[in-house]
C-alpha positions in Angstrom: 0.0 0.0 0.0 3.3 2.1 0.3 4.2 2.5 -3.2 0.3 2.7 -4.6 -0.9 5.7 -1.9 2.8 7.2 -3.1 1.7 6.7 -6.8 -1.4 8.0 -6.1 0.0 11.4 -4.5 2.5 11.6 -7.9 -0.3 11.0 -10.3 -2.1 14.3 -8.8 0.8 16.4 -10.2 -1.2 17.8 -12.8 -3.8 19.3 -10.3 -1.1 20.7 -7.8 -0.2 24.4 -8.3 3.9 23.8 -9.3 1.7 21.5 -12.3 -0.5 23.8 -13.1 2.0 26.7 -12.8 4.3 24.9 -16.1 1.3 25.6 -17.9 0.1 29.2 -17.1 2.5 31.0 -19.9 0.7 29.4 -22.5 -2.5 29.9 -21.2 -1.2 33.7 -20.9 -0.9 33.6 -24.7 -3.1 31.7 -26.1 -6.0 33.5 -24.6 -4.9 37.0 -24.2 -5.6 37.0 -20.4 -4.1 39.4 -18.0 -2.4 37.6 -14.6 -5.1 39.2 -12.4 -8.1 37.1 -14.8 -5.7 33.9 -14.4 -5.0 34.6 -11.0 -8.4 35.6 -10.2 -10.0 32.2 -12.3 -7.7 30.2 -10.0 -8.2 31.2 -7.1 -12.4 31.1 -7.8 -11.9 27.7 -9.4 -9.8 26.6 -6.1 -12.5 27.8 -3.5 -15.2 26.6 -5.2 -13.0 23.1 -5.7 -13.2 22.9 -1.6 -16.7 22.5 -1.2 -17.1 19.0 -2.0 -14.2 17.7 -0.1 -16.6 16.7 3.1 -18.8 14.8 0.7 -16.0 12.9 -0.9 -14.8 11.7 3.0 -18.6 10.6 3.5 -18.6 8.8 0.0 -15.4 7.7 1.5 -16.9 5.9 4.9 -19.6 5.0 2.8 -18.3 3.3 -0.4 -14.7 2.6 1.4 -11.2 4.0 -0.3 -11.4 1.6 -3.4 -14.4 2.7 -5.1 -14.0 6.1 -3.9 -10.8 6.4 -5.6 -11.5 4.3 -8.5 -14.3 7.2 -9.7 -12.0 10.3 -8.6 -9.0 9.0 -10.4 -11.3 8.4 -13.6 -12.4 11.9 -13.4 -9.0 13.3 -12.9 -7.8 12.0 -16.6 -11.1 13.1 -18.0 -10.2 17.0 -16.4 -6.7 17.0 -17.7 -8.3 16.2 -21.2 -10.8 18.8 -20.9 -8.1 21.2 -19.8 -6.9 20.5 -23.1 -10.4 21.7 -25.4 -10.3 24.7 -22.9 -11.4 28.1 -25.4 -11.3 31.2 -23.4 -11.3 32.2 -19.4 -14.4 30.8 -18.5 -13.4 26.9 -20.0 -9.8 27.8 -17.9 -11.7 28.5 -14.7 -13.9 25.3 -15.3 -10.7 23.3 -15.6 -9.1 24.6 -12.6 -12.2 23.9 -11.0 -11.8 20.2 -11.6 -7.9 19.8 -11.8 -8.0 21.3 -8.3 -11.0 19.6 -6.8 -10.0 16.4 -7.7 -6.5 15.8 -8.1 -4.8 18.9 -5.4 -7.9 17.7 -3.4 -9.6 14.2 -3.5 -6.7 12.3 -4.5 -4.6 13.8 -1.6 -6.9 13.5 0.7 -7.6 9.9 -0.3 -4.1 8.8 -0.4 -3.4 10.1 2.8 -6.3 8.9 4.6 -5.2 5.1 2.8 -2.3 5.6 4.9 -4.3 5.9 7.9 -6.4 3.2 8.0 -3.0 0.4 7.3 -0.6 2.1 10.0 -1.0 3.5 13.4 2.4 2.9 15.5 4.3 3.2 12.2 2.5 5.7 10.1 5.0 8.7 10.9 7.5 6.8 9.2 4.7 5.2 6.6 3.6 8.9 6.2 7.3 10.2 5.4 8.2 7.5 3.0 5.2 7.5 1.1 5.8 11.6 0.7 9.2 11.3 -1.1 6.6 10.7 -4.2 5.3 14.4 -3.5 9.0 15.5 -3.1 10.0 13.8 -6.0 7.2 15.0 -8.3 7.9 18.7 -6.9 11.4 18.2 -8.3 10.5 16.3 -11.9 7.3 17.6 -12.9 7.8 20.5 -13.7 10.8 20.3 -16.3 9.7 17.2 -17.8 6.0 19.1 -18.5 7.9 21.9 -20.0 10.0 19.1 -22.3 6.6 17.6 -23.1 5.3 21.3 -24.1 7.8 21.7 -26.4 7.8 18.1 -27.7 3.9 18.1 -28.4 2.2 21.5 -27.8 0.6 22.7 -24.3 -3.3 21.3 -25.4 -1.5 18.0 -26.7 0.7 18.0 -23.2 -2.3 18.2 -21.0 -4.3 15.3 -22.8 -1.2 13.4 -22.7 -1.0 13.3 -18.8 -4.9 12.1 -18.3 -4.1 9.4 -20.4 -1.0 8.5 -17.8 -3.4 8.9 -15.2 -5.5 6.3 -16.4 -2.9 4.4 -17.5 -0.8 4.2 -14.3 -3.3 4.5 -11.5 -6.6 2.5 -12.6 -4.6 -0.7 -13.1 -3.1 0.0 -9.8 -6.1 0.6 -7.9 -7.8 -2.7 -9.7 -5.7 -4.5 -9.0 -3.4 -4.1 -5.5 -5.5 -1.4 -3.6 -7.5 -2.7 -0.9 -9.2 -0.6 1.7 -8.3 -2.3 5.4 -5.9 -5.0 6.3 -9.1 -6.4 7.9 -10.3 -7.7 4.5 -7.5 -9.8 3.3 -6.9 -11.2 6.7 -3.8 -9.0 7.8 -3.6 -6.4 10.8 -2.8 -2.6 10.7 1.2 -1.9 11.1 1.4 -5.3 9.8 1.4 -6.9 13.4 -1.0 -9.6 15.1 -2.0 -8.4 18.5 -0.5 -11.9 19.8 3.0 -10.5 18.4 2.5 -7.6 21.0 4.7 -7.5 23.8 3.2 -8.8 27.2 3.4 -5.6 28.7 1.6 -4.1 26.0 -0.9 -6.7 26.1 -2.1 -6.6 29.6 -2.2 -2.5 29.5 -4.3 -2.8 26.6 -6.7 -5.4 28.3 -7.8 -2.2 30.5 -8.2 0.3 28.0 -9.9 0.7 25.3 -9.8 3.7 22.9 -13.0 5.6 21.2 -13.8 7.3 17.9 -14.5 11.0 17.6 -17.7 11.7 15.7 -17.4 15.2 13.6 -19.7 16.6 16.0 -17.3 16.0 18.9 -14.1 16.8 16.9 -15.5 20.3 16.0 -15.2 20.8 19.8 -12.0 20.6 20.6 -9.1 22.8 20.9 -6.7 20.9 18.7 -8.8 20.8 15.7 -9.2 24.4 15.4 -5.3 24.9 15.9 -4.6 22.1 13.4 -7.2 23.8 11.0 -5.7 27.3 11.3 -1.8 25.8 11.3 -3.8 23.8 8.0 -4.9 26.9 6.4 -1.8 29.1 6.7 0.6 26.9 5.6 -1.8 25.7 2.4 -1.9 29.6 1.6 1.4 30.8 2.0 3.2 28.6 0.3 0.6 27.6 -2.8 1.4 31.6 -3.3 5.1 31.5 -3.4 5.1 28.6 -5.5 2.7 30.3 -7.8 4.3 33.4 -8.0 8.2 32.2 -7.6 9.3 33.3 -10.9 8.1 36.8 -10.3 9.2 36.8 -6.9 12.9 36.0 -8.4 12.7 38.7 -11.5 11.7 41.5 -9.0 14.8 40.5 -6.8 17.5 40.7 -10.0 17.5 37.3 -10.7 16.7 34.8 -12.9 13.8 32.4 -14.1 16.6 29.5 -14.0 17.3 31.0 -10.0 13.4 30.0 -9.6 13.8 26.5 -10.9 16.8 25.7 -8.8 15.1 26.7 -6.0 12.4 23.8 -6.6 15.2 21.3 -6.6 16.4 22.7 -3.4 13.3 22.7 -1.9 12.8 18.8 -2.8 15.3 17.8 -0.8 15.0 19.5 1.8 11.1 18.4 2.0 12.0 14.6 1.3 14.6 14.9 4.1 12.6 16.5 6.7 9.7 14.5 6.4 11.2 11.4 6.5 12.6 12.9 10.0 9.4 13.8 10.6 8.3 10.9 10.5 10.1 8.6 12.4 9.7 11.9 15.3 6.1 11.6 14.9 6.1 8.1 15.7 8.3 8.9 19.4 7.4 12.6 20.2 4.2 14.6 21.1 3.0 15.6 17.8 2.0 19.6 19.2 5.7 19.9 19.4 6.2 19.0 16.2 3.5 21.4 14.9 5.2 24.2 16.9 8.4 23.8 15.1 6.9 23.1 11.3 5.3 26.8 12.2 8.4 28.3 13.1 9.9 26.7 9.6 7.2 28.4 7.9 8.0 31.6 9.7 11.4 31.4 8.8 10.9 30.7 5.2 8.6 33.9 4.8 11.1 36.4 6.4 14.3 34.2 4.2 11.9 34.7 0.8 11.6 38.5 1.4 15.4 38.7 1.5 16.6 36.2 -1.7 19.2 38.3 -3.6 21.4 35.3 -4.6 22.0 31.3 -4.9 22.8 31.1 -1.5 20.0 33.5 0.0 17.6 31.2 -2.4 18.7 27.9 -1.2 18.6 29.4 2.7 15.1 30.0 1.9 14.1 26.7 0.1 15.4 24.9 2.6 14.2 26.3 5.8 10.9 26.8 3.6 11.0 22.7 2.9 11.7 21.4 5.9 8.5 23.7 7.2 6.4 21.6 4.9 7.7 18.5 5.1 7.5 18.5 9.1 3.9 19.9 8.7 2.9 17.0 5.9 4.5 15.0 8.5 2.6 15.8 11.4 -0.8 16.4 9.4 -0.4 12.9 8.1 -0.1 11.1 11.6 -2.2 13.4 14.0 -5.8 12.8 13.1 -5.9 8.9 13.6 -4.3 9.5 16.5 -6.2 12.4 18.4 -9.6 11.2 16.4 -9.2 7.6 15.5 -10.4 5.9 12.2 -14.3 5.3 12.1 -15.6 8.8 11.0 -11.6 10.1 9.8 -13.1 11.0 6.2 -16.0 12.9 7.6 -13.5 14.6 10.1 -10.6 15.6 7.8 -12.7 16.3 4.8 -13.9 19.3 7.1 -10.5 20.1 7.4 -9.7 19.5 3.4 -12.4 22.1 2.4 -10.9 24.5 4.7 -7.2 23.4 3.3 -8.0 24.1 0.0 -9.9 27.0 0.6 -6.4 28.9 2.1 -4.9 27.8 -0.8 -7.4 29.4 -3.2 -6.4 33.1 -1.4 -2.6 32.5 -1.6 -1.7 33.1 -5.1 -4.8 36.4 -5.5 -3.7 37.9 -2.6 -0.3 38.2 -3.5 -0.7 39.2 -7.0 -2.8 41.6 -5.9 -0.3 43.0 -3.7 1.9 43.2 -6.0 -0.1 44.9 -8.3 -0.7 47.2 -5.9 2.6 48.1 -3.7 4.7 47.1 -6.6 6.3 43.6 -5.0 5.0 41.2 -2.4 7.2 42.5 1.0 3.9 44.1 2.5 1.9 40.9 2.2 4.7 38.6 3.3 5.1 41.1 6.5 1.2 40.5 7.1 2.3 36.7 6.3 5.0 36.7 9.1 2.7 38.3 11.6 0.1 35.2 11.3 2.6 32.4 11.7 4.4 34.0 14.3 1.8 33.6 16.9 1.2 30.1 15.7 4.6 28.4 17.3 3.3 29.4 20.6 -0.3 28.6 19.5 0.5 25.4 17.9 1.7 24.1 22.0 -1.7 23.5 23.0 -3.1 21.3 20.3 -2.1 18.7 22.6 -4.6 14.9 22.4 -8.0 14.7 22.9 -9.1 12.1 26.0 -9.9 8.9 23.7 -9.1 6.6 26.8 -12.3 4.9 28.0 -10.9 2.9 31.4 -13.0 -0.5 31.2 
C-alpha cells in the first residue's frame, strides 16, 4: 500500500499548483488574459474546488477507499483532457475547477487517509516515505511538463497526462489497492495483537480507545489549531510557488534562479519528512507542529530577502523542511487524536478548509503586488500570522480517547 498511496499522490501532479504553474505561460498567450483574470479564475476555481471535499470523506466511509478512488481518479484523466479543449477564461476557470477539486484535493486527501487506516504505530515513518513521491514530483514535474510542451504543444501536453493517469493509477487501484488490512486477513502496522509484547498486552486489556464523531471533533481545541496551522501553511506557500518566478525577477534574478530553488526545496522536504516521520512516531506531535510553524516563519522572512543562490537555497530549505514536518505531522495526527471510524468525515472538514487557504494565496499576492509594486507588505502580514502560531501550535495537545474499562 506504500508505493500505490505514493503513486497515487505523484499522479495528482497535474492538479497541484507547481503542475498547473508549467502551464500558465501558454494559457497567458493563447488566450490574451491578463495575470489578475488567471490569478483571479484560479483562485475562484480553487474555493469553489473545496466544497465537495466533506462529501468525498462521506462517500469515503460510505463506499470505502477503493471505489471512492476508483471514480476520482477516472475523473481526474477526464479534467486533464478537458483542460486540453479549454477556449477562453471561463473553459480555464472550469478546468481549474476540476484539476483542483480532484486531483490537489480528493486524491490527496484519499491517499493520505489510505495511509491511515494500514498504520498506526508506524504511520509517521509510513507517512514520510510515502511523501518522497510528493517531493519527488515537486522536483520532476515541472521540467519534464515543459520538455513535453515543447515536444507536443501545451493542449497535446495536458491530454497526454490524463491518459497516464488512467494508464498508471486504474490498473493500480484494480488490482493491488485494498481498503483495510481487515479484508484480506492482515492487521494494521502489519502486526498480530499476539506478536504484541506482554506488557503491551495486559495494558491494553484495560483500555480501550474511542472514535471521535465530527460533531465531537469540531469541539475541541486541537482541531481548530490544526485547522488554522492547515490553512496558513496551504496559503502561504501555494502563493510563493505560484508566484516564484516573479518573486525571483523582481529581486535581480533569474527564471533558472526559480527553478533551482524547486530542486532545493525537494530535498529539503524529502529529508525533513522522513525525519518527521520517524519523530512523529516517538514525540508529542504539538511539538512537532510548533516547530513546522516556526519553519514556515522562517521561510517567509528568508523569501523576502533572496538576492542570490545562497540567500535562495537558505530560503528553500528552511521553507522545505516547514512543509515536510507539517505534511509529517498532518499525516499522523488525526488517527491519532480522532481515531479511524468517522476520519473521512472529520478531515474532509479540514480539506475544504485546506483548499480554501490555498485558493487566497496566489490572489492575494498578486494583488499586492499589483498594488505596492512587489510582495514585502503581504509577506510582512504573512509573518505576523505564523508567528503567533509556534506558541499557539503548543496546546493542540490529544483529545481524551481513553475509556478505562
Amino acid at each position: 500500500m506504500l508505493p500505490v498511496a505514493m503513486v497515487i499522490i505523484m499522479a495528482a501532479s497535474p492538479g497541484q499548483t507547481f503542475g498547473i504553474s508549467t502551464f500558465n505561460p501558454y494559457l497567458l498567450r493563447e488566450f490574451g488574459l491578463s495575470h489578475s483574470e488567471l490569478s483571479g479564475a484560479y483562485m475562484l476555481g480553487t474555493l469553489l474546488a473545496s466544497v465537495p471535499m466533506l462529501y468525498v470523506g462521506v462517500l469515503m466511509d460510505r463506499y470505502g477507499l477503493r471505489k471512492t478512488l476508483v471514480v476520482v481518479v477516472t475523473l481526474f484523466g477526464l479534467a486533464c483532457i478537458g483542460m486540453s479543449r479549454t477556449q477562453g477564461l471561463v473553459t480555464v476557470f472550469i478546468g481549474f475547477l476540476f484539476l483542483r477539486m480532484l486531483g490537489q484535493g480528493a486524491m490527496g486527501f484519499l491517499a493520505g487517509n489510505t495511509l491511515a487506516m494500514w498504520f498506526n504505530r508506524r504511520l509517521g515513518v509510513a507517512s514520510g516515505i510515502t511523501s518522497l513521491g510528493e517531493a519527488f514530483a515537486v522536483g520532476f514535474f515541472p521540467p519534464m511538463s515543459v520538455l513535453l510542451i515543447h515536444s507536443v504543444g501545451w493542449r497535446s501536453a495536458y491530454a497526454t497526462l490524463g491518459v497516464a493517469v488512467w494508464m498508471v493509477g486504474l490498473p493500480l487501484l484494480t488490482l493491488a489497492f485494498r481498503n483495510r488490512p481487515e479484508e484480506i486477513g492482515q492487521y494494521v502496522d502489519g502486526t498480530p495483537p499476539s506478536s504484541i509484547p506482554p506488557a503491551v498486552t495486559t495494558r491494553s486489556e484495560s483500555i480501550s480507545y474511542r472514535d471521535f464523531d465530527l460533531r465531537e471533533a469540531v469541539k475541541t481545541r486541537a482541531y481548530w489549531i490544526l485547522a488554522i496551522a492547515a490553512a496558513l501553511a496551504s496559503m502561504i506557500i501555494t502563493g510563493i510557488h505560484f508566484h516564484t518566478v516573479q518573486i525571483y525577477v523582481d529581486h535581480g534574478l533569474q527564471e533558472a534562479d526559480a527553478a533551482a530553488m524547486f530542486t532545493t526545496y525537494a530535498i529539503a522536504f524529502s529529508i525533513s519528512i522522513l525525519i518527521g516521520g520517524v519523530l512523529a512516531d516517538r514525540l508529542p506531535l504539538n511539538l512537532l507542529l510548533s516547530a513546522s510553524m516556526a519553519c514556515l516563519s522562517g521561510g517567509v522572512f528568508l523569501v523576502m530577502r533572496v538576492s542570490d543562490a545562497w540567500t535562495s537555497n537558505m530560503f528553500a530549505g528552511v521553507a522545505g523542511s516547514g512543509q515536510g514536518l507539517f505534511s509529517a505531522v498532518n499525516a499522523t495526527i488525526w488517527v491519532r487524536y480522532y481515531g479511524r471510524k468517522n476520519l473521512g468525515k472529520i478531515r474532509g472538514g479540514l480539506m475544504t478548509i485546506g483548499v480554501a487557504a490555498s485558493s487566497t494565496g496566489p490572489f492575494v499576492m498578486g494583488a499586492g503586488h499589483d498594488l505596492f509594486g512587489g510582495y514585502n507588505e503581504i509577506f510582512t502580514v504573512f509573518l505576523m500570522m505564523t508567528l503567533p502560531m509556534v506558541g499557539l501550535a503548543f496546546l493542540a495537545t490529544r483529545p481524551a480517547r481513553i475509556v478505562l474499562q
